[in-house]
N, C-alpha and C positions, 0 to 999 in steps of 0.2 A: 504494500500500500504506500504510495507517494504523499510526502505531508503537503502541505497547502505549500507556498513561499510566503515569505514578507512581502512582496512586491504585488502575491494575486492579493493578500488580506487587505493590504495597503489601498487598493485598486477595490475592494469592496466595500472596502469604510467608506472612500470619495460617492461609493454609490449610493450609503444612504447605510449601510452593514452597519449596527451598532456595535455586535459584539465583533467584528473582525478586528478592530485596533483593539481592544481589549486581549485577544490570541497574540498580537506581536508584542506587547506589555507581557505577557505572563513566559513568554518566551523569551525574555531578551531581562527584562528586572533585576535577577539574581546575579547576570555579569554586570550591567551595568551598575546597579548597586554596588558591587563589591569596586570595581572600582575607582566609585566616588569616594567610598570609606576609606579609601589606600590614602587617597589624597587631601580629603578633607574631616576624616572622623566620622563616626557613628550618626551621633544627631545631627549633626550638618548634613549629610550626604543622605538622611531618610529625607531632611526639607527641599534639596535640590532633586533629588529625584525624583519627588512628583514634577519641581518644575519641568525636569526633563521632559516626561509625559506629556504635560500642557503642552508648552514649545514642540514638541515632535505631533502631536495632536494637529496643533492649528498650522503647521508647515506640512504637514502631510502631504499636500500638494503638490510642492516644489521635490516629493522623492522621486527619486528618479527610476523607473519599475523596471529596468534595463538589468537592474542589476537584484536577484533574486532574496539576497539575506541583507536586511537592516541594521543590521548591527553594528555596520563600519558608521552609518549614517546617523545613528543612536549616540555613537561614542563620539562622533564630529558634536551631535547637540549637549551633550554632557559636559564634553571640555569645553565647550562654550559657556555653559551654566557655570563651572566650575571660575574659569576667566571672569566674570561677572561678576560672581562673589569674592572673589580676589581684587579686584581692584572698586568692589564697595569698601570693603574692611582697608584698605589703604589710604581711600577716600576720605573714613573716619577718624586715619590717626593724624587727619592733616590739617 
């Protein structure tokens, strides 16, 4: 049996799929979780990672379905979450 890809689920959300971006979330969470905890800690990296969600949610769009697994795409929005909150807390000590 052939699993779905990230790219049909992806391509199912835009159609309206509720629970298909829910499937590439429970798919992908526990890397990308672990890690934001490498680089920013426990409690930090459970608040950024919903952002990720959100942000990979509402760009969903812009994935590009060419390419089958999300996860290079996922870790591109993470380090960006990551970037974000690095340079708020810099922000603050200034």
């Amino acid at each position: 049996m052939e699993l779905t890809s990230d790219a049909e689920l992806i391509g199912w959300s835009l159609a309206g799929d509720r629970e298909a971006f829910v499937s590439v979330v429970l798919r992908h969470e526990s890397a990308v979780g672990a890690y934001l905890t490498r680089r920013a800690g426990r409690g930090t990296a459970q608040d950024l990672l919903s952002e990720v969600w959100l942000a990979a949610f509402s760009s969903r769009s812009t994935y590009d379905r060419s390419f089958p697994d999300a996860r290079p795409w996922l870790f591109g929005v993470a380090r960006n979450m990551l970037r974000r909150h690095w340079c708020s807390l810099l922000a603050e000590e200034q």
